[in-house]
C-alpha positions in Angstrom: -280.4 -46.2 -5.4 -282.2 -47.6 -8.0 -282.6 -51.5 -8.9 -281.3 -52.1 -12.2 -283.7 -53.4 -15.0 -282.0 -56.4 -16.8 -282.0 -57.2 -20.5 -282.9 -60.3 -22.0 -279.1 -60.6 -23.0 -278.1 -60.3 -19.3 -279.8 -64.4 -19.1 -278.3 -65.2 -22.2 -274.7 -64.1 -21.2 -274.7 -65.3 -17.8 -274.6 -61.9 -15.9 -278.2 -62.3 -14.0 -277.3 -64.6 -11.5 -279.7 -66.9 -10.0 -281.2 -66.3 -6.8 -279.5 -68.7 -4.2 -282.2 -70.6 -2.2 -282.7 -73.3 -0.2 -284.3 -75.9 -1.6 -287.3 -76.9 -2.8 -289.4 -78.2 0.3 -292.9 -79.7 -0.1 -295.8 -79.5 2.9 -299.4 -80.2 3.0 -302.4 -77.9 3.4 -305.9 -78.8 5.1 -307.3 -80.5 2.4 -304.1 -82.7 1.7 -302.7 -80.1 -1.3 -299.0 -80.4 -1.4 -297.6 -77.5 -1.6 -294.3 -76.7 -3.3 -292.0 -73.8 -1.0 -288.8 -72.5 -0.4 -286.7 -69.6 1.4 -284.1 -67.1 0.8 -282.0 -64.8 2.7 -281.9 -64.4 6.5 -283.4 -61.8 8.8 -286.8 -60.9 9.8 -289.6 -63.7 8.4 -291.4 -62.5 5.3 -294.3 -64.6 3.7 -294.8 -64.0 -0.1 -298.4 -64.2 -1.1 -298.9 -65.8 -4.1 -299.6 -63.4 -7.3 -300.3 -63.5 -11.0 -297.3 -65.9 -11.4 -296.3 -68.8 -9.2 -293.5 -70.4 -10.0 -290.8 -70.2 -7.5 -288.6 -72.1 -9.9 -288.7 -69.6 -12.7 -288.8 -66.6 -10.3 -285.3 -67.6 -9.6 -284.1 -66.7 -12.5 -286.5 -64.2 -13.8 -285.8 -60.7 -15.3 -288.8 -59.5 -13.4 -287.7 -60.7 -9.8 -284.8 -62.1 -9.5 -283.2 -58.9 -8.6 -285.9 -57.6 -6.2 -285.6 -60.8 -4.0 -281.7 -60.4 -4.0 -282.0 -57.6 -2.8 -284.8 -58.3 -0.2 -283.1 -61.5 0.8 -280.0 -59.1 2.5 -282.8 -57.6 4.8 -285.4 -60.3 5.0 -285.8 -64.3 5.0 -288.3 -64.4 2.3 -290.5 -67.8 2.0 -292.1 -68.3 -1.6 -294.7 -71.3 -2.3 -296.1 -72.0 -5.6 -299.8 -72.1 -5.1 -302.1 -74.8 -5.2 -302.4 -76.0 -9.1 -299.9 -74.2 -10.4 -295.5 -75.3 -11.1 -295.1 -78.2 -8.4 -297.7 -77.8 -6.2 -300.6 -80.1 -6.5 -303.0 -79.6 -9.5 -306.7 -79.1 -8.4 -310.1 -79.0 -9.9 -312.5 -76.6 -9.3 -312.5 -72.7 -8.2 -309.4 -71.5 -6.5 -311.4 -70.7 -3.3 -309.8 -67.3 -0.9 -310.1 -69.7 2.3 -308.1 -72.3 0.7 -305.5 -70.0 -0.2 -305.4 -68.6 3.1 -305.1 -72.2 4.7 -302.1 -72.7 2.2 -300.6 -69.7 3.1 -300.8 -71.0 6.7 -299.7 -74.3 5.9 -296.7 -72.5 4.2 -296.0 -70.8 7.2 -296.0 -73.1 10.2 -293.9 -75.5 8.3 -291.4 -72.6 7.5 -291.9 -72.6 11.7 -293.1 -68.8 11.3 -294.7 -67.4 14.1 -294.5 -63.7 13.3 -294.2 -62.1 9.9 -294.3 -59.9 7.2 -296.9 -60.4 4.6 -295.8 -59.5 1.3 -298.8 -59.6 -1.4 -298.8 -58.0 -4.8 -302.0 -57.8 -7.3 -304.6 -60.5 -6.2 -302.8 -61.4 -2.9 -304.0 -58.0 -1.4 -307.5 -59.8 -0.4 -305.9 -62.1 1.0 -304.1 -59.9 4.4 -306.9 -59.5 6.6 -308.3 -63.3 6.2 -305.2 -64.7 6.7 -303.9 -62.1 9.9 -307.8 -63.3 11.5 -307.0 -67.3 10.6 -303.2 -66.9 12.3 -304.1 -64.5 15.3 -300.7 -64.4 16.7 -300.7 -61.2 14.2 -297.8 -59.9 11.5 -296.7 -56.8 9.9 -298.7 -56.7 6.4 -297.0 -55.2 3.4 -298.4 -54.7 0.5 -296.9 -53.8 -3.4 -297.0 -52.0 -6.2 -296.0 -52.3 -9.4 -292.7 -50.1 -8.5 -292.3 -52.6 -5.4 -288.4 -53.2 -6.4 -287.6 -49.0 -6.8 -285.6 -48.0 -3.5 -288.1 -45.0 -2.6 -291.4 -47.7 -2.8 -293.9 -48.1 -0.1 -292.3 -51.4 0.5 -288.5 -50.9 0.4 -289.3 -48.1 2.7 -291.5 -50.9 5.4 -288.9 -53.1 4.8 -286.2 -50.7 6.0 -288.3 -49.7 8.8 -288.9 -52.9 9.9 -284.8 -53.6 9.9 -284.4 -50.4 11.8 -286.7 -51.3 14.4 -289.2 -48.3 13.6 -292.0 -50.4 12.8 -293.8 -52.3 16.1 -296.1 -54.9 15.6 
């Protein structure tokens, strides 16, 4: 099974439906960044890194995801955040620094209250795994995504099935 690639029209007519989330929740990071998140779904925890675009207001409707996180939210509870200067989170000056975007992504997940979890990171949120599974220590299952992440035969649909199954230990 394959996910299906929208059209433009599919917006327009009212056949993509949005993704249905919780709402939007706000927390602060270590250097008092507020930090715009929410969740979908239910099942095991997933974190999504932030990536190339950060809006989880727009991904909820978007051609690009909105399918893929339907249809991870039926396996998974994913948690999104928009990172630090970017849709509702806090604007900031200055280099986007990989320790603060670890700390956010912490911040993001103790107030989600995740212990353990899966990582999800696409394009630049790759780097970002092994500082972030050092900063939590209590460990998670990394995934990580290419650019055929929604296609059922994927690295990650197969993880994510794994994971469900119970074949994947942490």
């Amino acid at each position: 099974m394959r996910l299906m690639v929208r059209s433009r029209d599919d917006v327009t007519t009212g056949r993509l439906q949005p993704l249905q989330q919780a709402a939007i929740r706000f927390t602060t990071s270590h250097d008092r960044v507020r930090l715009a998140w929410t969740a979908s779904g239910s099942g095991l925890p997933m974190l999504k890194a932030p990536s190339w675009i950060s809006n989880i207001e727009l991904e909820a409707c978007s051609l690009i995801f909105t399918e893929f996180y339907r249809w991870l939210g039926e396996r998974v509870q994913l948690v999104r955040f928009d990172q630090r200067g970017t849709s509702l989170s806090d604007r900031v000056e200055g280099i986007l620094r990989i320790d603060d975007m670890v700390e956010d992504m912490r911040a993001v997940a103790d107030a989600a209250g995740l212990e353990r979890f899966l990582l999800f990171g696409r394009h630049k949120a790759l780097p970002l795994r092994l500082p972030l599974h050092t900063a939590i220590r209590s460990g998670y299952w990394a995934l990580s995504a290419r650019a055929d992440s929604g296609v059922a035969g994927s690295p990650v649909v197969k993880k994510v099935n794994a994971a469900n199954t119970g074949a994947a230990k942490p």
